[in-house]
C-alpha positions in Angstrom: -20.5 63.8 -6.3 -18.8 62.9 -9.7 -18.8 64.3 -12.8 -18.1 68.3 -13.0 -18.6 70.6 -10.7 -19.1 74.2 -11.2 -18.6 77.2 -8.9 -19.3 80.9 -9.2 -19.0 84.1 -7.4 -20.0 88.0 -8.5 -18.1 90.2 -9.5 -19.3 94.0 -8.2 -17.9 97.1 -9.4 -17.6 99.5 -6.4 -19.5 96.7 -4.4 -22.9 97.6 -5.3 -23.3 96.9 -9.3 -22.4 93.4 -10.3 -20.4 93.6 -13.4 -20.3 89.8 -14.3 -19.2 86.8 -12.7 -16.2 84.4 -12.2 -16.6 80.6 -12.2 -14.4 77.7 -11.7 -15.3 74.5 -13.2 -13.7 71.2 -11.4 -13.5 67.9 -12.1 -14.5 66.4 -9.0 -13.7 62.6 -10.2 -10.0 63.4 -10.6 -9.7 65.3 -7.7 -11.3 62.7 -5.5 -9.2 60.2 -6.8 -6.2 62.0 -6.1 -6.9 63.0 -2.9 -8.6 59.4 -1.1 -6.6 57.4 -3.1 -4.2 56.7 -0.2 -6.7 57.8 2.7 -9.8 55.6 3.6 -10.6 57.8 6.4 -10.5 61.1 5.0 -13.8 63.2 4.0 -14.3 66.6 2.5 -17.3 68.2 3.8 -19.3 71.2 2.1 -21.8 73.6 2.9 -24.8 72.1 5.4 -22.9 69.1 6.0 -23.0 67.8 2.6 -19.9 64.8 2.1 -18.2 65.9 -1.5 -15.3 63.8 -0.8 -14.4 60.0 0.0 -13.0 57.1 -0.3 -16.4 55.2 0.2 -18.1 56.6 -3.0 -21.8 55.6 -1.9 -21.0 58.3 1.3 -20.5 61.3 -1.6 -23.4 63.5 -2.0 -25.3 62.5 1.1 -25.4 64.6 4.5 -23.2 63.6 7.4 -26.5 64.0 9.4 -28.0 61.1 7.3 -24.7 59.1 7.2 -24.7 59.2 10.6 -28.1 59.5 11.9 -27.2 57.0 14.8 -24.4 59.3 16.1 -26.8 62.8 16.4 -24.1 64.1 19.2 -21.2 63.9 17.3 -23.3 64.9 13.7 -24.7 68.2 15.9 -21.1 68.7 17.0 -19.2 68.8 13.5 -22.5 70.7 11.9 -21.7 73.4 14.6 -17.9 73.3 14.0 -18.9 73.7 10.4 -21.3 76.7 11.1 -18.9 78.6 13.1 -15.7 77.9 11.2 -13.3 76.3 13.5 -11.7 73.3 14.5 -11.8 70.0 16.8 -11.2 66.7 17.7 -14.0 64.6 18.8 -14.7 61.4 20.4 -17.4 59.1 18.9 -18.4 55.1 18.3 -18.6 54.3 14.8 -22.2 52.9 13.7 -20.1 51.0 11.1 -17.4 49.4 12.1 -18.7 49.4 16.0 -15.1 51.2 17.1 -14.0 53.5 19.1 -12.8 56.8 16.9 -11.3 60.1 17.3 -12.6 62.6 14.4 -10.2 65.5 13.5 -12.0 68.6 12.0 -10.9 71.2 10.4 -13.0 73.9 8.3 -11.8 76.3 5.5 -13.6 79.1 3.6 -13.8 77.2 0.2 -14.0 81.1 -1.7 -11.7 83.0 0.9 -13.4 85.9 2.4 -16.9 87.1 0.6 -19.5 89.3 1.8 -22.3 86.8 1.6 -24.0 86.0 4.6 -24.4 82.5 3.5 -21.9 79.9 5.3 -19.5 79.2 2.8 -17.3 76.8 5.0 -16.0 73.7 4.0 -14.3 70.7 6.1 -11.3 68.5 6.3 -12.5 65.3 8.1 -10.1 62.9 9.5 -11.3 59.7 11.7 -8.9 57.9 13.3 -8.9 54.7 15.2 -8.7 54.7 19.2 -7.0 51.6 19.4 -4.5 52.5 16.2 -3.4 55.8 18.0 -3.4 54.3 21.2 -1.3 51.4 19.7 1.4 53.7 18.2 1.6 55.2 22.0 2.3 52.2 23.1 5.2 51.8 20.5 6.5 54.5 21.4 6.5 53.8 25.1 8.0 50.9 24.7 10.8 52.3 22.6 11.3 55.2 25.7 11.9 52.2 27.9 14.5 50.7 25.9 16.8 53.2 25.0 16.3 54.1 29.3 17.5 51.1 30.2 20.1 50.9 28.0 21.3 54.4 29.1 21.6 53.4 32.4 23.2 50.1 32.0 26.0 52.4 30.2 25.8 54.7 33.2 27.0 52.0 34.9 29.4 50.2 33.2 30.6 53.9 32.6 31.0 54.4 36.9 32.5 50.7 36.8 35.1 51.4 34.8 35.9 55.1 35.9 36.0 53.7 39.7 38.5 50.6 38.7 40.8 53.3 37.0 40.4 55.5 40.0 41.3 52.5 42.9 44.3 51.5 40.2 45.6 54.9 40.2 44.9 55.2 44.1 47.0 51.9 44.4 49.7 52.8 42.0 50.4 56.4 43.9 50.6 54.2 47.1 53.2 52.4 45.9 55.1 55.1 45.1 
């Protein structure tokens, strides 16, 4: 998708006569820049599946059905999400980079409530590594563990030195 895209909704008076129309005109380039510029892995998804944003530009304008042809669980899954306007996060093997991923969907109504019958949902696509999340688990375990063992080595130093000051008051009162 590059260039300008254009998007336009009736306008009815009463909600029978339409009176005109409304349209938005977008410049798709700039937006996509701005918006993948830091993100490999994020995707905007439009209406029947359709990728309108990437970082990849050859993956604009083609179907995540066809982009992902050898996946056909997780394409029917997200096309379904899509349809019925939710969100998800799904489990899938990359045909590309032959990973392990985790795909975080998210759809939107792109024009807010309308009365058309047509599905007007769009998607936030987010694919994330197994092994990355996975990793940053393991970071954090491993910090979890640390500051544990420190707290209980200070537990007991802590006892140590509150039972020394005990027995030295213990012996000083028996001296008196």
């Amino acid at each position: 998708v590059t260039g300008v895209q254009t998007c336009a909704l009736p306008i009815y008076e009463n909600a029978q006569e339409v009176v005109g129309a409304l349209m938005v005109f977008i410049s798709i380039d700039s937006f996509s820049n701005e918006i993948t510029k830091n993100r490999s892995d994020l995707f905007l998804i439009g209406v029947k599946g359709k990728v309108l944003l990437s970082a990849n530009k050859s993956l604009q304008d083609k179907s995540i059905a066809e982009i992902y042809k050898s996946v056909p669980k997780a394409t029917n899954e997200v096309m379904a999400i899509l349809e019925n306007g939710s969100k998800a996060t799904l489990e899938y093997l990359d045909p590309f980079s032959h990973k392990e991923n985790f795909l975080a969907v998210e759809t939107f109504k792109m024009l807010g409530k309308t009365e058309s019958k047509d599905n007007l949902n769009w998607m936030i696509a987010l694919i994330i590594e197994k092994d990355k999340v996975y990793e940053q688990v393991g970071s954090v375990r491993f910090v979890v563990i640390v500051a544990s063992a420190i707290m209980v080595l200070a537990l007991i130093i802590a006892i140590t030195l509150l039972m020394r000051a005990i027995v030295r008051s213990e012996e000083h009162t028996s001296e008196l």
